[in-house]
C-alpha positions as protocol buffer text, in pm:
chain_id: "A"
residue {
  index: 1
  type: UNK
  ca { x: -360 y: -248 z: -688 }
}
residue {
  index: 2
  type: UNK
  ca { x: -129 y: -120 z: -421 }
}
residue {
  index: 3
  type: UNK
  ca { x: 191 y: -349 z: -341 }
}
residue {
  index: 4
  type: UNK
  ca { x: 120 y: -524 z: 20 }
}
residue {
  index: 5
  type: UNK
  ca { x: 314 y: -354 z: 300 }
}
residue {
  index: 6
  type: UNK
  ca { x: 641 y: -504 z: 375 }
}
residue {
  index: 7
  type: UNK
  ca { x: 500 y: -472 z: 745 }
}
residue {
  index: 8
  type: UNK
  ca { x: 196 y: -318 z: 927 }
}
residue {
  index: 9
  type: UNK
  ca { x: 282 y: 48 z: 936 }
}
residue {
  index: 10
  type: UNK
  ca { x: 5 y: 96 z: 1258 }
}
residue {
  index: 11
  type: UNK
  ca { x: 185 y: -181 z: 1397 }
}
residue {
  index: 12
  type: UNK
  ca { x: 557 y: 2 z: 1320 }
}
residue {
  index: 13
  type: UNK
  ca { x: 471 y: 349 z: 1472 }
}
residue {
  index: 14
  type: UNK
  ca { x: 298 y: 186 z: 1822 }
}
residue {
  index: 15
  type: UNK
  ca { x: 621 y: -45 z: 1824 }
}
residue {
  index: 16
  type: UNK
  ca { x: 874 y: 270 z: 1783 }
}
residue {
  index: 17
  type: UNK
  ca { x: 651 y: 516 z: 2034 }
}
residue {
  index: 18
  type: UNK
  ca { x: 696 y: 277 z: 2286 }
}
residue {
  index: 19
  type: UNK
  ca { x: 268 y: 209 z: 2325 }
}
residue {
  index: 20
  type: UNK
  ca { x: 314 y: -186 z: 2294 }
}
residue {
  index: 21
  type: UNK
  ca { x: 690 y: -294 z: 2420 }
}
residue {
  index: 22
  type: UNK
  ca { x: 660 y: 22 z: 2617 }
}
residue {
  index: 23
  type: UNK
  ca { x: 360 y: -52 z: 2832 }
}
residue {
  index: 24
  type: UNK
  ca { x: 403 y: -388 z: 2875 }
}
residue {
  index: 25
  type: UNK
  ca { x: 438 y: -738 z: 2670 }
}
residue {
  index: 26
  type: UNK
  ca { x: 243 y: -978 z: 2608 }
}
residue {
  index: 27
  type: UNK
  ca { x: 379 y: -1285 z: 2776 }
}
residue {
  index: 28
  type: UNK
  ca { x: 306 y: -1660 z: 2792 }
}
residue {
  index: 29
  type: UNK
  ca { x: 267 y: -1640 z: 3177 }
}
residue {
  index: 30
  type: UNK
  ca { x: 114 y: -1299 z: 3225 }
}
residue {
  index: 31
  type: UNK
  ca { x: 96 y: -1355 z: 3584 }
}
residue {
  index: 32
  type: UNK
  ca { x: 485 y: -1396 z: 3652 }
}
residue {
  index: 33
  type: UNK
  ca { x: 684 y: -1118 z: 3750 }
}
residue {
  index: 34
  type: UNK
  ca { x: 884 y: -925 z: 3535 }
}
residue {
  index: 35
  type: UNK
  ca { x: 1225 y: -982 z: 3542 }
}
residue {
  index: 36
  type: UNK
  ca { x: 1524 y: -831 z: 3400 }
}
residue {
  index: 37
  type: UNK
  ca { x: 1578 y: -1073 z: 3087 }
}
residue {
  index: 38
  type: UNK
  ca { x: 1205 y: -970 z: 2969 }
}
residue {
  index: 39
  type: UNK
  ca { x: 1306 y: -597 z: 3033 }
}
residue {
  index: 40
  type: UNK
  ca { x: 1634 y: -641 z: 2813 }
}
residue {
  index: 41
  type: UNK
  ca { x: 1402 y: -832 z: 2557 }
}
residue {
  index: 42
  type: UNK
  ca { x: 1214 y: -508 z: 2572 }
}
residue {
  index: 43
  type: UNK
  ca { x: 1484 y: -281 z: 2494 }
}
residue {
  index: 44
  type: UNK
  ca { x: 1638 y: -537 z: 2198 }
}
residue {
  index: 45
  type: UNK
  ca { x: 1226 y: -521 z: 2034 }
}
residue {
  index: 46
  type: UNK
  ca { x: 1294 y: -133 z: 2035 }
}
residue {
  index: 47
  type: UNK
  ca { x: 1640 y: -206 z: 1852 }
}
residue {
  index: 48
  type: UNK
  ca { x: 1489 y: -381 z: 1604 }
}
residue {
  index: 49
  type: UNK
  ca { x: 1175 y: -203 z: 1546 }
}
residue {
  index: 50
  type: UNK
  ca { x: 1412 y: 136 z: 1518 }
}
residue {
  index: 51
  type: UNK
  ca { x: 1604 y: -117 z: 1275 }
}
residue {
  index: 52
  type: UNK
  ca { x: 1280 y: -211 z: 1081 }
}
residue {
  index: 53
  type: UNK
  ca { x: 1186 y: 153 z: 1026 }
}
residue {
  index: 54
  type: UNK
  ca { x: 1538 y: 271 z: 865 }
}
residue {
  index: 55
  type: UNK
  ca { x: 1520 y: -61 z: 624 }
}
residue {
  index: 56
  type: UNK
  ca { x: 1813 y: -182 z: 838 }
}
residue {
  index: 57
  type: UNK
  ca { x: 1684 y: -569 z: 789 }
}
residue {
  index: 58
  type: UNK
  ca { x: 1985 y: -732 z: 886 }
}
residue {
  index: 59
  type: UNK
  ca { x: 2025 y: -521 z: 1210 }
}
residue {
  index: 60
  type: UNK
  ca { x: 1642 y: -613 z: 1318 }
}
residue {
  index: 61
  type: UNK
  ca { x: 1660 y: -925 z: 1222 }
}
residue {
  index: 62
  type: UNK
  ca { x: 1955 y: -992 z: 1447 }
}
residue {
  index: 63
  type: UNK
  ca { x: 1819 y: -761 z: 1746 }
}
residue {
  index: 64
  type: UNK
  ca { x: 1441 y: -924 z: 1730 }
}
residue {
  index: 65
  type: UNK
  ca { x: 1655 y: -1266 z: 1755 }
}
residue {
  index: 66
  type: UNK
  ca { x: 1840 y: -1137 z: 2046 }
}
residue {
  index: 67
  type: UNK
  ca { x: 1501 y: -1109 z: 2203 }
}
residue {
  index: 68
  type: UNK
  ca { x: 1296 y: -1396 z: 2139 }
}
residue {
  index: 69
  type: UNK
  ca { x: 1634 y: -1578 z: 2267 }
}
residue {
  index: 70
  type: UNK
  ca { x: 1673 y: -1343 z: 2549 }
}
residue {
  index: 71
  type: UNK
  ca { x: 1312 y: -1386 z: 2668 }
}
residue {
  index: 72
  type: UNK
  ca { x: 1101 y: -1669 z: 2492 }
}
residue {
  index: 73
  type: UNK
  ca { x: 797 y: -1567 z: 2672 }
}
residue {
  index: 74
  type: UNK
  ca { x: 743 y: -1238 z: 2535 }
}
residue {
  index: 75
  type: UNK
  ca { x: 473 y: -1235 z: 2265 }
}
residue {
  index: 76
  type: UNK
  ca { x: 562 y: -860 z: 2117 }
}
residue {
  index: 77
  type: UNK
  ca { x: 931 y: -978 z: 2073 }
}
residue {
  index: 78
  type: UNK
  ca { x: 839 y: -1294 z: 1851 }
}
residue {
  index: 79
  type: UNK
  ca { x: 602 y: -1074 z: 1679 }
}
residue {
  index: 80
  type: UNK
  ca { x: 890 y: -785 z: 1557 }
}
residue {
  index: 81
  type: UNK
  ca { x: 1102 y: -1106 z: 1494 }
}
residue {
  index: 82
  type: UNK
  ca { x: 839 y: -1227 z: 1252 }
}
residue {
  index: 83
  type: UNK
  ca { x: 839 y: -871 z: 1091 }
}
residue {
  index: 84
  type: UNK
  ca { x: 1152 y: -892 z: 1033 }
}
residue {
  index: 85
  type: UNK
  ca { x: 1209 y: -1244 z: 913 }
}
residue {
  index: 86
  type: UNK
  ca { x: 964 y: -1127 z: 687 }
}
residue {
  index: 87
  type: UNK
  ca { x: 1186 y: -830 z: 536 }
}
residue {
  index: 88
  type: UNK
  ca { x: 1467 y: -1023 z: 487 }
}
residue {
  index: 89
  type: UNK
  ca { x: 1260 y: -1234 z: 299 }
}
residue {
  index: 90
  type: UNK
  ca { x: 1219 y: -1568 z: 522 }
}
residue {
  index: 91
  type: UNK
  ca { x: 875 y: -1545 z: 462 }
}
residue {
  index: 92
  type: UNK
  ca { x: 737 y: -1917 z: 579 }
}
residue {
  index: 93
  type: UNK
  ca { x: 960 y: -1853 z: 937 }
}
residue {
  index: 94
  type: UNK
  ca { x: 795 y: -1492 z: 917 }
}
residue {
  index: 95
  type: UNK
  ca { x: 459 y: -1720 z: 936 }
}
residue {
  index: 96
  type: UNK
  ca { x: 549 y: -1979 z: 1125 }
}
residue {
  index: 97
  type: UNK
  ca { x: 666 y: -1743 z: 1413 }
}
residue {
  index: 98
  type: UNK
  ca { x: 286 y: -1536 z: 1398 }
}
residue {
  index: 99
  type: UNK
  ca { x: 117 y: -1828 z: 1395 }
}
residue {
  index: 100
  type: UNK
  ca { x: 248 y: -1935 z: 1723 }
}
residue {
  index: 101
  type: UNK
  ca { x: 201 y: -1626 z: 1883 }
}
residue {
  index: 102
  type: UNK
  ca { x: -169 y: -1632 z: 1697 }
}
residue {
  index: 103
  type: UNK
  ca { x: -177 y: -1970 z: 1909 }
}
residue {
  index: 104
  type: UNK
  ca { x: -59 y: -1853 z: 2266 }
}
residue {
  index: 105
  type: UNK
  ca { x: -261 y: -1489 z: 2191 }
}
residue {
  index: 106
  type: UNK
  ca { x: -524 y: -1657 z: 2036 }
}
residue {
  index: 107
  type: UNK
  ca { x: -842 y: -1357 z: 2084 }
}
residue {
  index: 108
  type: UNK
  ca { x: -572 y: -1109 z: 1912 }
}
residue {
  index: 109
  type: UNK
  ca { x: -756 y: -1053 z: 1586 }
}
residue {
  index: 110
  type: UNK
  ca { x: -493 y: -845 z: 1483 }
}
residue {
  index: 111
  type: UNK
  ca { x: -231 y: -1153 z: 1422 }
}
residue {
  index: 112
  type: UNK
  ca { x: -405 y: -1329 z: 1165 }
}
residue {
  index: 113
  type: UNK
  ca { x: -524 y: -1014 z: 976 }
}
residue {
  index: 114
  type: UNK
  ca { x: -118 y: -967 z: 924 }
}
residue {
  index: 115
  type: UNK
  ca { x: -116 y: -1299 z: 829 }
}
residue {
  index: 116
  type: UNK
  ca { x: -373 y: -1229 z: 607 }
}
residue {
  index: 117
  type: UNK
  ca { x: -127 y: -957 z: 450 }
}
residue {
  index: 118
  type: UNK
  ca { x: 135 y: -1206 z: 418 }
}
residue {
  index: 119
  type: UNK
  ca { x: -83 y: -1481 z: 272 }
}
residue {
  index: 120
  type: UNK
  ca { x: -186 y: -1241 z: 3 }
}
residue {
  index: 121
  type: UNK
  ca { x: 158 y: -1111 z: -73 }
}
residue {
  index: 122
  type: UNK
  ca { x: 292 y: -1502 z: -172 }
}
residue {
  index: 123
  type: UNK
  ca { x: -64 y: -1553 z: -373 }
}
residue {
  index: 124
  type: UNK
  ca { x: -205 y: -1751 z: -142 }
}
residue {
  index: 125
  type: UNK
  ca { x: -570 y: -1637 z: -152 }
}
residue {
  index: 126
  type: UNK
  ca { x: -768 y: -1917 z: -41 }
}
residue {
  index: 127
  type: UNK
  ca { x: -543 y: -1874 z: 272 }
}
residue {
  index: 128
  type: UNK
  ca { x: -538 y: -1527 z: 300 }
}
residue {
  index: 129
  type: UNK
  ca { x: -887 y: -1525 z: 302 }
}
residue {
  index: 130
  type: UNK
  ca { x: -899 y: -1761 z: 564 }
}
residue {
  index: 131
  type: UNK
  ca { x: -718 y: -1570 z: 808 }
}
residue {
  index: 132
  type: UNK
  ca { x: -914 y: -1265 z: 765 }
}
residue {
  index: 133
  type: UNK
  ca { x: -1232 y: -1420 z: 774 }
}
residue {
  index: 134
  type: UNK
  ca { x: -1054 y: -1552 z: 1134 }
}
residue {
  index: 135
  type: UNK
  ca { x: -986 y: -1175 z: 1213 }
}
residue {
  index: 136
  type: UNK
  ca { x: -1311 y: -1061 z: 1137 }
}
residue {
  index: 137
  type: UNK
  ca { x: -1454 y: -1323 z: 1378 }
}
residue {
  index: 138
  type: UNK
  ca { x: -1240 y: -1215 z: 1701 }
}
residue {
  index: 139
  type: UNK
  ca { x: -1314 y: -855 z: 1610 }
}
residue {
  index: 140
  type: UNK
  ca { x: -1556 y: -709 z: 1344 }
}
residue {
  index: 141
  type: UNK
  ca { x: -1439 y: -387 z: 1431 }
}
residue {
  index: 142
  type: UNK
  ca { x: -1035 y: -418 z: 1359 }
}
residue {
  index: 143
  type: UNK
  ca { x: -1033 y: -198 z: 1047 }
}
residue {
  index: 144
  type: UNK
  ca { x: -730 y: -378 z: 923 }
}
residue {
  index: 145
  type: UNK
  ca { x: -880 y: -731 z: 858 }
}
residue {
  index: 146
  type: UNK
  ca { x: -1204 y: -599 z: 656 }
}
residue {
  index: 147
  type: UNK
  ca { x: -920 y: -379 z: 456 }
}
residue {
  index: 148
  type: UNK
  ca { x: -690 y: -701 z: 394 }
}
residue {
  index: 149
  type: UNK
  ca { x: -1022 y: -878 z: 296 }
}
residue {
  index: 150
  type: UNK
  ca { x: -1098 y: -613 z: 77 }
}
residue {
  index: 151
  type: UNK
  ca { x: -773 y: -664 z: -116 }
}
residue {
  index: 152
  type: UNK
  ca { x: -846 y: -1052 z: -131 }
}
residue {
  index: 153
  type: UNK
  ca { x: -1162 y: -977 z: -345 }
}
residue {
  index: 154
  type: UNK
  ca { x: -983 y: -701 z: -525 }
}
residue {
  index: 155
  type: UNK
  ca { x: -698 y: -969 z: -667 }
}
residue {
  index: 156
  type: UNK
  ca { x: -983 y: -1186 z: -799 }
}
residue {
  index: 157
  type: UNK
  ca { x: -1176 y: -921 z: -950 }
}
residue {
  index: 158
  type: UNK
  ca { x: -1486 y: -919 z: -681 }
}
residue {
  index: 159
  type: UNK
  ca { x: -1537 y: -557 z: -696 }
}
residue {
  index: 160
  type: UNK
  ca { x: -1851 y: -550 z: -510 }
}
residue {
  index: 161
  type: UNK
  ca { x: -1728 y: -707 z: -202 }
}
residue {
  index: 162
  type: UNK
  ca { x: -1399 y: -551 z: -214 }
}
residue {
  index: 163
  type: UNK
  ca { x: -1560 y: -202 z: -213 }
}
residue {
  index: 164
  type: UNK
  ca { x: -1808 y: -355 z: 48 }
}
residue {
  index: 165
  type: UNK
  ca { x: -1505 y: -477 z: 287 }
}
residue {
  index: 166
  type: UNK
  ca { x: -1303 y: -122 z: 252 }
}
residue {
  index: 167
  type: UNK
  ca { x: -1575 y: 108 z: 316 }
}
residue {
  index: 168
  type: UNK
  ca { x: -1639 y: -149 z: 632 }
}
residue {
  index: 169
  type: UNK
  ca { x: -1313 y: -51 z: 749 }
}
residue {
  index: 170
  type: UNK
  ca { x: -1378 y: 343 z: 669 }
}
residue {
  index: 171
  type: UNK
  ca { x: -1726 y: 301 z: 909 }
}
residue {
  index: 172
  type: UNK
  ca { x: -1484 y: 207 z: 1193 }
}
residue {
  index: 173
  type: UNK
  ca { x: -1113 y: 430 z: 1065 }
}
residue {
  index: 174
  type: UNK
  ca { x: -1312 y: 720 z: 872 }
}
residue {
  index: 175
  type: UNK
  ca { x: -1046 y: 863 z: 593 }
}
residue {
  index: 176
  type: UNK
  ca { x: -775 y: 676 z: 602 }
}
residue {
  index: 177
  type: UNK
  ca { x: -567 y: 775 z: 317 }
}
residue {
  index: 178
  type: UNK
  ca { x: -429 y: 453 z: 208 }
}
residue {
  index: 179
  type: UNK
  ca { x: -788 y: 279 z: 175 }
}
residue {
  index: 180
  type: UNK
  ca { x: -965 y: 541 z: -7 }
}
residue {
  index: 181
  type: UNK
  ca { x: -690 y: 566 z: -246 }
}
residue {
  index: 182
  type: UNK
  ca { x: -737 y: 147 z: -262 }
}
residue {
  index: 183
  type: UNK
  ca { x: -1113 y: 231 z: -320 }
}
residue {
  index: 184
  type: UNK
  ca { x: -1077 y: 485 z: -561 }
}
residue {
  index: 185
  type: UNK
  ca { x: -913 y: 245 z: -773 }
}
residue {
  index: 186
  type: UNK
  ca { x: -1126 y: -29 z: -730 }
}
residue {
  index: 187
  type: UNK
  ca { x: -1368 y: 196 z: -895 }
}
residue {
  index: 188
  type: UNK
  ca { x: -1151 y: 232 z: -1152 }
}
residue {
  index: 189
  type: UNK
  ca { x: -1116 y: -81 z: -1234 }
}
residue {
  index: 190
  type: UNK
  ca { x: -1521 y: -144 z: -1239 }
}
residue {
  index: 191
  type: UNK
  ca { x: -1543 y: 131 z: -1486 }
}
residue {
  index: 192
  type: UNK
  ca { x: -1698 y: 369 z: -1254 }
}
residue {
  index: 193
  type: UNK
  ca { x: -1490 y: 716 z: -1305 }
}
residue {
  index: 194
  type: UNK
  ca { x: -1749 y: 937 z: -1171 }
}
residue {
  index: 195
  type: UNK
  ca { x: -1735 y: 753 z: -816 }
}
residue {
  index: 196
  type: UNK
  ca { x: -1332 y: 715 z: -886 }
}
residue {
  index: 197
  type: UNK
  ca { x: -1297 y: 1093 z: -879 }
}
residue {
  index: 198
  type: UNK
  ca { x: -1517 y: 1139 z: -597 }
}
residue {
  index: 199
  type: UNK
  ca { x: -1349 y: 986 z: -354 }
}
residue {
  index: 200
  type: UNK
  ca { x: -1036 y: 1054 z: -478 }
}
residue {
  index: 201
  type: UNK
  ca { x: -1154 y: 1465 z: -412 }
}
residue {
  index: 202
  type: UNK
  ca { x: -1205 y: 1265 z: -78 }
}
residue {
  index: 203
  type: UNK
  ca { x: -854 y: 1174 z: -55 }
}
residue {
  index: 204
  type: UNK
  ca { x: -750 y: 1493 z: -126 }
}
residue {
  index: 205
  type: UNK
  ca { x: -917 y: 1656 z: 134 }
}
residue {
  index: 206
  type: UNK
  ca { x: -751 y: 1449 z: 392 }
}
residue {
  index: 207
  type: UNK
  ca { x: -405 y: 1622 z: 361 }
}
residue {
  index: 208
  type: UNK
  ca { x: -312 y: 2001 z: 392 }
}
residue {
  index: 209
  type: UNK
  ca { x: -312 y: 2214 z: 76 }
}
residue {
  index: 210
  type: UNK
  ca { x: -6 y: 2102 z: -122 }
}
residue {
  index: 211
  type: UNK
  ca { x: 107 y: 1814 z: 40 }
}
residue {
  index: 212
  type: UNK
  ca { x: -143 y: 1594 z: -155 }
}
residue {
  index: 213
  type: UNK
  ca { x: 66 y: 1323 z: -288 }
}
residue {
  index: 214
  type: UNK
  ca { x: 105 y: 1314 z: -678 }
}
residue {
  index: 215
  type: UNK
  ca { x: -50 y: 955 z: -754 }
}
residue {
  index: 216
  type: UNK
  ca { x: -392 y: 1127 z: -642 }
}
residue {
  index: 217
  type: UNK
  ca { x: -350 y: 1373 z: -907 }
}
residue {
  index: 218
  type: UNK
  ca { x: -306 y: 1106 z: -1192 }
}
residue {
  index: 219
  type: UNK
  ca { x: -553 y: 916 z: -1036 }
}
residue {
  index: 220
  type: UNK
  ca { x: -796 y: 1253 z: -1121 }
}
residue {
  index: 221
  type: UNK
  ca { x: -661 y: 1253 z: -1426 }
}
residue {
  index: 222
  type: UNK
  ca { x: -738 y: 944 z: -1550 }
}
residue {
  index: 223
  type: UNK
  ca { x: -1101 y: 959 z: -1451 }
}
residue {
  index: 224
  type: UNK
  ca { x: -1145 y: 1286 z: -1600 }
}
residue {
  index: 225
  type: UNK
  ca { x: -995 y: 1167 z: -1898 }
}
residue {
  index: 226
  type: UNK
  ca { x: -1292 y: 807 z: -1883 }
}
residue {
  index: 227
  type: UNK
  ca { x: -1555 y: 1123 z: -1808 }
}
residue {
  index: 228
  type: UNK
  ca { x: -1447 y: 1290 z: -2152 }
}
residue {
  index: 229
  type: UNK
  ca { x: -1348 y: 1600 z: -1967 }
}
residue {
  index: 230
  type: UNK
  ca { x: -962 y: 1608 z: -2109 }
}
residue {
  index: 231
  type: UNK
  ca { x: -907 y: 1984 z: -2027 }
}
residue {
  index: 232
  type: UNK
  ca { x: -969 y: 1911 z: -1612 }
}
residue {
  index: 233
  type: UNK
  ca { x: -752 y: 1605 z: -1757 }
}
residue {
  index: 234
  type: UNK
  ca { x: -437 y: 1773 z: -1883 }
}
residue {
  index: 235
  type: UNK
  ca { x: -429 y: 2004 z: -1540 }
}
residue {
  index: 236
  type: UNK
  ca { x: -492 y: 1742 z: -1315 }
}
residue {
  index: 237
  type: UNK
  ca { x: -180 y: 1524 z: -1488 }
}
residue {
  index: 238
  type: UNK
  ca { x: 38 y: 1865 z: -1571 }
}
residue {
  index: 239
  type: UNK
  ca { x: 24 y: 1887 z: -1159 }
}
residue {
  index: 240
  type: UNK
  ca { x: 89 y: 1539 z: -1104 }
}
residue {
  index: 241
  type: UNK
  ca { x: 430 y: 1528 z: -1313 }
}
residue {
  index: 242
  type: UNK
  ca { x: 509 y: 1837 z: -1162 }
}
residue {
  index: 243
  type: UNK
  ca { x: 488 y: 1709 z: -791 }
}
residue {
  index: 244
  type: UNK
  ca { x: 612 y: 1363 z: -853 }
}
residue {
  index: 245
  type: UNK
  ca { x: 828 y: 1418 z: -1161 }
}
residue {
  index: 246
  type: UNK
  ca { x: 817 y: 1286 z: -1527 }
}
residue {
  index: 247
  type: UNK
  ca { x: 720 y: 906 z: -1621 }
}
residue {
  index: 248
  type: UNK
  ca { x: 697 y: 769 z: -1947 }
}
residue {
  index: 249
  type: UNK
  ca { x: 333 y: 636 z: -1851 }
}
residue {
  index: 250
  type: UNK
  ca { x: 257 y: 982 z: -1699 }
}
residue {
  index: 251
  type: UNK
  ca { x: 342 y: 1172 z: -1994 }
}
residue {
  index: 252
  type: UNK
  ca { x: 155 y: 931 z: -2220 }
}
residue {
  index: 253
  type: UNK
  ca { x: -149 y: 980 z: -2032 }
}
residue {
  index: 254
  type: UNK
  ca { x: -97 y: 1367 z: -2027 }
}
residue {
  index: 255
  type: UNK
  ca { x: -44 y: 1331 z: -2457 }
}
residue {
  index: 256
  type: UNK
  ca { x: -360 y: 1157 z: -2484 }
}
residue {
  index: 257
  type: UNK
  ca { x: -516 y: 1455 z: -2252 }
}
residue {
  index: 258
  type: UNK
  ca { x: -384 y: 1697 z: -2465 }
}
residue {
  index: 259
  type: UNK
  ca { x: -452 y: 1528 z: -2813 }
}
residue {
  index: 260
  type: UNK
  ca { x: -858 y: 1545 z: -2652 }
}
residue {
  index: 261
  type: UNK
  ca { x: -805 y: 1914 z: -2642 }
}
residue {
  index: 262
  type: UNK
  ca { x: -668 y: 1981 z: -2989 }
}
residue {
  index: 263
  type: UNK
  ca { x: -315 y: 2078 z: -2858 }
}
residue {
  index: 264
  type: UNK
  ca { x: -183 y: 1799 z: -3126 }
}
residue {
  index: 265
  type: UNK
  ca { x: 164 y: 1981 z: -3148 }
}
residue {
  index: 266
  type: UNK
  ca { x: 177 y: 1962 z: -2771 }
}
residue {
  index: 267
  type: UNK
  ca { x: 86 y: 1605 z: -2725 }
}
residue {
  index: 268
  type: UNK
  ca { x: 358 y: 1558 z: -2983 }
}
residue {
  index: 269
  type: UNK
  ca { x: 615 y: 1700 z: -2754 }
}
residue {
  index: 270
  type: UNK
  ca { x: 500 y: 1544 z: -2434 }
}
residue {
  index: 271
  type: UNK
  ca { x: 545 y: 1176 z: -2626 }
}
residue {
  index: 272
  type: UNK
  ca { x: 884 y: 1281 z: -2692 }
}
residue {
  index: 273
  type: UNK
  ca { x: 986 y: 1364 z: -2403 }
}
residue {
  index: 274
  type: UNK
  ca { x: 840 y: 1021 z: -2280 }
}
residue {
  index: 275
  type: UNK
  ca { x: 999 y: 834 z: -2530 }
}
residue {
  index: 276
  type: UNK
  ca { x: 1343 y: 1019 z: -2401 }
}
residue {
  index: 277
  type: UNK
  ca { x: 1270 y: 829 z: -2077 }
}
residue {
  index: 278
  type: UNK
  ca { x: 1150 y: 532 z: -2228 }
}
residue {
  index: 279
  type: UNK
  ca { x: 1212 y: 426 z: -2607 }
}
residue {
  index: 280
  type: UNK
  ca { x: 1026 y: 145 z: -2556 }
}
residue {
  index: 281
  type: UNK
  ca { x: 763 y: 265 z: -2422 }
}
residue {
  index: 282
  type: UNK
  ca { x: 508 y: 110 z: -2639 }
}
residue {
  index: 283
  type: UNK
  ca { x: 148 y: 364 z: -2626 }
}
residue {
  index: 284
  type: UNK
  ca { x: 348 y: 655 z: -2653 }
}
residue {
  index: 285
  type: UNK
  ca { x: 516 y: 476 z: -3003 }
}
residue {
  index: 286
  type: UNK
  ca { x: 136 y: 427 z: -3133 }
}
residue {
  index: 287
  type: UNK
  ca { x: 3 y: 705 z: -3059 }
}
residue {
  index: 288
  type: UNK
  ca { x: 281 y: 908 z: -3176 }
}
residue {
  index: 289
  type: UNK
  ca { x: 301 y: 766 z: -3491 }
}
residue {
  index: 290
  type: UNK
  ca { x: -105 y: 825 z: -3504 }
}
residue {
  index: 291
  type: UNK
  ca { x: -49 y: 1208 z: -3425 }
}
residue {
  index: 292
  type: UNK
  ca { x: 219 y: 1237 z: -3683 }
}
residue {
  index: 293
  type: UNK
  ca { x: -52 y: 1103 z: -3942 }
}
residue {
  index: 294
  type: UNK
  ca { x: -215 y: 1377 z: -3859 }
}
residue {
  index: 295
  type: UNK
  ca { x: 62 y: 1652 z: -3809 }
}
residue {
  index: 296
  type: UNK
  ca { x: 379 y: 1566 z: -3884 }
}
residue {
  index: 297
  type: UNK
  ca { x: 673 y: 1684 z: -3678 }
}
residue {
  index: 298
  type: UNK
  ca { x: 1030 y: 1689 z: -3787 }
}
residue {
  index: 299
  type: UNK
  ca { x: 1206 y: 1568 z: -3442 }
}
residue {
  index: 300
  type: UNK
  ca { x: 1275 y: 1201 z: -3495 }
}
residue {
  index: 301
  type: UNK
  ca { x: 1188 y: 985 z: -3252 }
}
residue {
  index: 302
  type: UNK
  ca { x: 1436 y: 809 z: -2971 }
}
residue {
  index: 303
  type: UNK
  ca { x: 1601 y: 492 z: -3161 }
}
């Protein structure tokens, strides 16, 4: 399962093109005037959310507090504060901060789908459910809180609703990269290559002609390898080490590929060169030690 954001990338690239802070804030008392310390708690957000996107936590951090102090009534500037609280790691002030601007903005159903996120991320489940089942309810159309629902049911194994949730959020965000790679390995993990490598050929479609990232390639490769189709298997996971480079768990899986075709003296080399990386790595031990049963190599292995 993929690794919860650190914060809502949508969220990020709206902040840093200026089509939230720019365009207006939120505020507490929408119908006072804007005055100059809710302009310079504007240009502070920007700060930090420029800050934010070059990993710069303790810079946002300080800029986002700037801004909440400089202007207490601006919504947007407690929310980048709360992003960034979060990526220095303060996660319960991260939550306590969104929750009171989930209070004051309380028919924004994107707030407690990033709660949601965050819930999930500290294994609260029960809760993060909870707060996207609240997201869903101000707006079963926010793509966002079906996919962070989705990835509740994932964690405890509910493959069925998880795949119902994501392709909920593909109905209203057709091909969004990051979800159908989430649902192709959902299907994975319910033992359903065929529909794996579909919509992984999906994925792939959604990007130009070699600028397909490599995990889609392994991906392929590991359902061709479930179909029993290990030659589609070694070029699908020869193409993924070359565009992402060599892993021990890669190279295993590429052995195994090539073991399926016959190419035993091959596999042979591939586990070495795994074990190189990793002498510990413990499936490329076994099944090195199960190919050299069957043809034994002189190169000893890393001690």
């Amino acid at each position: 399962m993929l690794a919860v954001r650190t914060y809502p990338i949508g969220i990020l690239l709206m902040l840093l093109g200026g089509q939230v802070i720019g365009q207006g804030c939120r505020l507490l008392h929408p119908t006072q005037p804007v005055e100059k310390t809710l302009l310079a708690s504007r240009q502070l957000s920007r700060q930090a959310v420029a800050a934010l996107g070059q990993q710069q936590w303790d810079q946002a951090l300080a800029f986002s507090e700037q801004a909440v102090h400089t202007c207490p009534a601006d919504l947007d500037a407690r929310q980048v504060y709360a992003e960034a609280l979060w990526a220095k790691g303060q996660r319960q002030e991260a939550l306590r901060q969104l929750e009171e601007v989930s209070r004051l903005a309380s028919e924004d159903a994107a707030i407690p789908a990033r709660m949601a996120e965050m819930q999930l991320a500290m294994g609260q489940i029960h809760l993060a459910r909870q707060y996207a089942n609240r997201a869903i309810e101000l707006n079963p159309q926010l793509p966002d809180a079906w996919v962070v629902r989705a990835r509740v049911a994932q964690q405890v194994g509910d493959f069925r609703s998880a795949l119902a949730d994501y392709h909920r959020a593909l109905s209203y965000a057709p091909n969004q990269p990051e979800v159908l790679l989430e649902i192709a390995e959902v299907y994975r993990a319910a033992n359903q290559p065929d529909r794996a490598l579909a919509t992984l050929h999906r994925l792939a479609d959604t990007y130009s002609p070699g600028e397909e990232p490599p995990q889609i390639f392994y991906l392929q490769g590991l359902a061709y390898l479930a179909l029993n189709r290990p030659q589609d298997a070694v070029e699908a996971l020869s193409l993924a080490i070359q565009r992402g480079g060599p892993s021990a768990e890669w190279l295993y899986q590429l052995a195994q590929a090539e073991a399926a075709t016959g190419r035993l003296r091959r596999a042979q080399q591939t586990l070495q060169h795994a074990l190189a990386l990793d002498p510990n790595h413990a499936p490329s031990r076994e099944l090195f030690s199960q190919l050299e049963s069957v043809q034994p190599v002189q190169a000893l292995l890393p001690r």
